[in-house]
N, C-alpha and C positions, 0 to 999 in steps of 0.2 A: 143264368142269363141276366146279364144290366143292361141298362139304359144309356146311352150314351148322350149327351148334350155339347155340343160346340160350336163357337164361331171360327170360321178358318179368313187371316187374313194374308194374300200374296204382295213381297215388298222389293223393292231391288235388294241387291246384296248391300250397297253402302247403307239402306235405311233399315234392314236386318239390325245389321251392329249399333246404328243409332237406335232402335228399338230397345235391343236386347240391355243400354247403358242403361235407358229410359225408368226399363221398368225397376230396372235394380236397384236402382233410386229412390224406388218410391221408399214412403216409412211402412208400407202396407206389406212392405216384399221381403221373400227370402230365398235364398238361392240353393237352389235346389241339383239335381245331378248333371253332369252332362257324358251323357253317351254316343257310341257309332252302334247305327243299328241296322243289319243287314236284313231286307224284309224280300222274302220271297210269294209272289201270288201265282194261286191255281184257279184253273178251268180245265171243263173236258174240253175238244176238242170243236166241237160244236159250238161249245160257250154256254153249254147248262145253266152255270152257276150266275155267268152274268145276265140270263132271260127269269131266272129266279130275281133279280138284282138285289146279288145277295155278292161279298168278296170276303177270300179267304187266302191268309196270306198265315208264314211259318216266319220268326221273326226271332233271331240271333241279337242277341245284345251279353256281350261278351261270352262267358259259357254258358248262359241260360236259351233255354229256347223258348217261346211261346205261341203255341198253335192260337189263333183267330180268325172265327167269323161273325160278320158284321152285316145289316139289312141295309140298303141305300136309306129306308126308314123316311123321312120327311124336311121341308123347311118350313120353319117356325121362328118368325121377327128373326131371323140373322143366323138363325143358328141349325143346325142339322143334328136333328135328333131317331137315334138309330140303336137298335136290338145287337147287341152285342156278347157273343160269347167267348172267353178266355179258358186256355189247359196250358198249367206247362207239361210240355214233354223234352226227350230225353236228347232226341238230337235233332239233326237239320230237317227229317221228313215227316212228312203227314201221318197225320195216326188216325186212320179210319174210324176207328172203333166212337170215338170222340161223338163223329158227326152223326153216326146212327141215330143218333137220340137226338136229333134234332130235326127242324121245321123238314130240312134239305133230303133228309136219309131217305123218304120215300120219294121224293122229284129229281134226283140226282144221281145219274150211277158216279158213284163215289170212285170205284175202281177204274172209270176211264179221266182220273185227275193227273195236271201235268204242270208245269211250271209254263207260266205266260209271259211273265214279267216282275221286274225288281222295282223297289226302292228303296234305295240308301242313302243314307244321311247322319250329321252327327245330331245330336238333339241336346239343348241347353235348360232346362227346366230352372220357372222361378215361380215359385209360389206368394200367391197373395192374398191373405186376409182383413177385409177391410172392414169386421162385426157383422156385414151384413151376408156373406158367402167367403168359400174360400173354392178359390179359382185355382188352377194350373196352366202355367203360361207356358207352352212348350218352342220353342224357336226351332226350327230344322233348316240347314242348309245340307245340299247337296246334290241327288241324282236321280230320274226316274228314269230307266231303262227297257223295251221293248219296242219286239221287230226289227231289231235293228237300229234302231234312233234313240235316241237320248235329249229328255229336257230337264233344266236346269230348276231346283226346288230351292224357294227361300219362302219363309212363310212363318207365321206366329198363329200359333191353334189356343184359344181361352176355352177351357173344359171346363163345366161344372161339378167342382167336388162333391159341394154340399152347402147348401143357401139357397139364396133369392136366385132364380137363371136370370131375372134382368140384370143383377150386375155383371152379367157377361157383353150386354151391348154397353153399359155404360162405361166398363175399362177401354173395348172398341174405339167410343169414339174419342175417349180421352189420349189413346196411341197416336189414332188420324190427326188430333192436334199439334202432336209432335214431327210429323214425318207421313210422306203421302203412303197412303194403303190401300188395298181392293178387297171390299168383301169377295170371297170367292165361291162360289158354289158347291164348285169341280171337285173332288175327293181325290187324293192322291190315287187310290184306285182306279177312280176314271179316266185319269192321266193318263196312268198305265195300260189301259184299255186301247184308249185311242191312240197311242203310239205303237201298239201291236195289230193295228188296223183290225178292233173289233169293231169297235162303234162305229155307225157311219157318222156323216158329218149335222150337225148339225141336232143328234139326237143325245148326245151327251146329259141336257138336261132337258126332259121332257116338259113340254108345256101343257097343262089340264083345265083349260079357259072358263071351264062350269067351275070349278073347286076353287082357283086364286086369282087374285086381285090384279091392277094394271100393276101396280110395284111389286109384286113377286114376278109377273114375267119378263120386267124391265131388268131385273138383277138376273133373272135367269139368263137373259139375251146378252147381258154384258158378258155373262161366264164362261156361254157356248162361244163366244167373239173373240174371247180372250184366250182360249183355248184353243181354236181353229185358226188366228189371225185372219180374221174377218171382218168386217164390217158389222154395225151392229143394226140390224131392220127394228125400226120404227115404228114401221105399219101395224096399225090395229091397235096401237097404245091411245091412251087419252092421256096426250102430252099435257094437255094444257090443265089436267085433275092433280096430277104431278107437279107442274109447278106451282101449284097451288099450294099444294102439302110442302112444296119447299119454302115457299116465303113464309108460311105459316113459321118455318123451321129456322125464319134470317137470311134463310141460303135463296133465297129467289133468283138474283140474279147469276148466282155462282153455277146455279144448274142451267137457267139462259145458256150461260155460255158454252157449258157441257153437252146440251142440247144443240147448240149452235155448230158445233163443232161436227159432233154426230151427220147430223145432217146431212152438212158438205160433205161428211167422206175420209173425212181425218182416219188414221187410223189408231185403234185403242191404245196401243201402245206407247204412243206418241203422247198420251195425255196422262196416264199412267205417272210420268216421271212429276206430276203435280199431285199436290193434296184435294184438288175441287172434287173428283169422282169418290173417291172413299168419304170424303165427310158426308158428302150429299147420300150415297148409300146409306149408311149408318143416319145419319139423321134424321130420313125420311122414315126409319124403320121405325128409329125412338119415338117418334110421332107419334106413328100407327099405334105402337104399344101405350102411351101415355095416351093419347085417346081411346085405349078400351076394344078399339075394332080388331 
């Protein structure tokens, strides 16, 4: 079992490829594989494994296969860090045997696992070492598919190899300065969930009001929004603690108007095709983190 650590950012497609120029750029970077990788996810029928909030997906990338499961695990300043176990096996299906031995074997009947949902995509890896960590920058464009429906995946994932995890928010916001981005919360899994109508609406990403802060559930609220095309509720934030942390951050009025917007009724998407929301994301985090809190 490892750890998992990353930040996931969603981009449109044109600001993907300006990303992906970006990073290749750097002096810091090296470019690394690029693959198509067909991911298949299970549950039993009931949805065991997603009330564990645990996902387990069988994953083709060319002849290899590689069985994984993963904990939804936690958010921490930006990044989602999650219990992660890896087998390769030998072809496209589940090898029970694997999971026995783990958290699941006794909460899980194993044997009623079925396929729920895909995601495919090609993935472009660049690696970056900058003395103080070294990152992998993974680029994926492509498909999530279940239920029936299909949405569209572009997005840049910073995983920590091995280093400082803060230089994972600070390559973040150094992209946001190139090209607009959205921290995102949502896990490709839960993507997939919610287009196979497991999750109901609005519970994508749980809010736990005793445990996190007004900026963790402001970023969580933009996620579940951004995922349901919705609106994003306000209520019960302390807007005005937030823009505080923003001007602290330069960004004072940039989140005004983000705020501003919000508000009225706008909807997310629409602001999305600007860099204001993703810098302010990210910056407010940097914050947090460089104050210690």
């Amino acid at each position: 079992m490892a750890e998992e650590l990353e930040i996931k950012l969603s981009l449109a497609p044109a600001n993907l490829i300006k990303a992906l120029g970006w990073l290749q750029a750097q002096p810091e970077a090296e470019n690394g594989s690029r693959k198509s990788l067909v991911n298949c996810y299970y549950d039993t029928p009931d949805s065991e494994l997603n009330h564990q909030k645990a996902a387990l997906r069988v994953r083709q990338a060319g002849s290899q296969y590689i069985q994984t499961l993963k904990t939804r695990g936690e958010f921490v300043n930006g990044a989602h860090r999650r219990e992660e176990w890896e087998w390769p096996v030998s072809g496209p299906n589940l090898s029970l045997g694997l999971l026995a031995d783990t958290s699941l074997g006794d909460r899980v009947n194993l044997a009623r696992l079925a396929p729920v949902f895909e995601t495919n995509f090609t993935r472009q890896v660049v690696m970056l070492d900058d003395g103080d960590a070294v990152i992998e920058c993974a680029l994926d464009e492509g498909v999530i598919a279940g239920g029936g429906r299909e949405k569209p995946l572009h997005e840049v994932e910073f995983e920590l190899v091995s280093g400082d995890p803060r230089r994972l928010l600070i390559w973040a916001e150094r992209l946001a300065q190139q090209c607009p981005v959205f921290l995102n919360l949502i896990s490709k899994a839960e993507q997939g969930y919610y287009l196979a109508g497991i999750h109901m609406a609005g519970s994508a990403v749980g809010e736990h009001t005793d445990e996190q802060d007004d900026l963790d559930r402001f970023l969580q609220r933009l996620s579940n929004a951004w995922l349901e095309q919705e609106r994003v509720p306000l209520a019960g934030l302390d807007i005005q603690s937030l823009r505080a942390q923003a001007k602290a951050c330069g960004l004072g009025q940039t989140f005004a108007s983000v705020i501003e917007a919000l508000e009225a009724g706008k909807p997310l998407q629409d602001l999305l095709a600007k860099s204001d929301i993703g810098r302010c994301q990210l910056a407010l985090l940097a914050n947090r983190l460089g104050s210690g809190a």
